[in-house]
N, C-alpha and C positions, 0 to 999 in steps of 0.2 A: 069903635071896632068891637064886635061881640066874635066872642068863641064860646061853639059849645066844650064843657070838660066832660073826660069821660067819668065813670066814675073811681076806676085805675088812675087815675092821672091827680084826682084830688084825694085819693089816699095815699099814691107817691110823694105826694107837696106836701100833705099833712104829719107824712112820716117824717121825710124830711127836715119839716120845719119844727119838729119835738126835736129830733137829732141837734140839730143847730142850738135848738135851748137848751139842752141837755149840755153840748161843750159849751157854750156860754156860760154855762153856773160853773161848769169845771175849770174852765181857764178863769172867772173871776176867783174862785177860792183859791187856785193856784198863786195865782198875782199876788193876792193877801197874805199867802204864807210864804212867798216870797220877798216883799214890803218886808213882814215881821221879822223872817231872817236877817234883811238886809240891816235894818232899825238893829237888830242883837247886835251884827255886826260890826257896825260902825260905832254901836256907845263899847263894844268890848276894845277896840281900835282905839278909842279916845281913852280911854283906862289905860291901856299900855302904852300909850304915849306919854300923858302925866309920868307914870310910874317910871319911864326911861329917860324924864326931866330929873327926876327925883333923883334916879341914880347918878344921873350924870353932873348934877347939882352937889350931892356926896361924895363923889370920883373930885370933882374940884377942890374942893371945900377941906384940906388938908387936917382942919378942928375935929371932922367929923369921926 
């Protein structure tokens, strides 16, 4: 099957398909600083859990 394009038609597609790469590279950097956020998150999460073992380990622990 051939079509001819016009040449409005392959710089609409052309536009288009910069646009498309364009939020491609945004939403990958986005994800990635979202990952890293997530990664902060969850090792500060794990800190404050030890830390509420700790206390709670001291709250027991009558010596302490």
């Amino acid at each position: 099957m051939e079509a001819e394009w016009t040449e409005e038609a392959i710089q609409r597609i052309t536009t288009e398909n910069t646009t498309l790469k364009q939020r491609v590279r945004q939403l990958t950097a986005d994800n990635r600083t979202f990952d890293e956020r997530l990664k902060a998150t969850r090792s500060n999460l794990r800190f404050q859990d030890r830390r509420i073992a700790d206390l709670e380990a001291r709250l027991a622990d009558p010596l302490c």
